[in-house]
N, C-alpha and C positions, 0 to 999 in steps of 0.2 A: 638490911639485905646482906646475906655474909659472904663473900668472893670464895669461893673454893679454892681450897690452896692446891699448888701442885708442886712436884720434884723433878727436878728436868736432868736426863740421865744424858751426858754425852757417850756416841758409840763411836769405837775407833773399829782396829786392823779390819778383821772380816765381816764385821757385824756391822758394820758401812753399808755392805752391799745388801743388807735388809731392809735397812730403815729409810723410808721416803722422803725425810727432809734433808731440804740442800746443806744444810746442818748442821745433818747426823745428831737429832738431837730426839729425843723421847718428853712427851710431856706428860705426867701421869699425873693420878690422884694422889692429893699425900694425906696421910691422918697421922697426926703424933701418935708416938708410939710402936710404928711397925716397923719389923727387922728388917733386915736385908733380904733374907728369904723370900719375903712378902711379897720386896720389891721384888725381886726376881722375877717370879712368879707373873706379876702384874708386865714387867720389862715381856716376858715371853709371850704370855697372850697378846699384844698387842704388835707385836712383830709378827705371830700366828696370823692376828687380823688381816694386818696388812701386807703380807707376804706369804702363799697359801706355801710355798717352798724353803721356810725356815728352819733349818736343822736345830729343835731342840736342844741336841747333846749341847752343842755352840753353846749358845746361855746358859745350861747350867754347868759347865765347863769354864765360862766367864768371871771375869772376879769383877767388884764394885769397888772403888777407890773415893776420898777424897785426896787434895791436893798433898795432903800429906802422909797419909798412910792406905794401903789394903784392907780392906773392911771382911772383915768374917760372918758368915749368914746368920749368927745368933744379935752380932751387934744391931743397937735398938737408934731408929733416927726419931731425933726429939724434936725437930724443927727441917723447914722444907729450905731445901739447899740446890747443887748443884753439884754430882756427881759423875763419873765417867766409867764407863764397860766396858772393860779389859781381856778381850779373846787373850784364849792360851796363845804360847806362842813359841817356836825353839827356833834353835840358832847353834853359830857354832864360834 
């Protein structure tokens, strides 16, 4: 029996008030190999799901992090991790 693996995306600043777990956390499908786009992608319809008042732009205006660096939509996840989604944000 093979456990389906998943990627569990945490959401911060505004993209908190989308997501329904106490949490703030995304549990997706992972399959080695798909970019960050992918995820995206996947991050947005299922906020779509669960939230019929989801701004779009927000997510793809979001960046994917790990603990150490900003991840760019071409880079490739090789193994199912724990991630964070990072609304724009300004300041002064």
């Amino acid at each position: 029996m093979n456990k389906e693996q998943v990627i569990v995306v945490k959401c911060y600043g505004a993209l908190q008030d989308y997501c329904s777990t106490k949490d703030y956390t995304l549990m997706l499908p992972f399959t080695s190999g798909m970019s960050i786009e992918q995820l995206r992608v996947l991050s947005i319809k299922k906020l779509n799901f669960e939230q019929d008042n989801f701004p779009e732009g927000l997510g793809v205006k979001s960046a994917f992090a790990t603990e150490a660096a900003v991840l760019n939509k071409t880079d490739i996840l090789l193994e199912p991790q724990t991630l964070s989604w990072l609304p724009p944000v300004c300041g002064g």
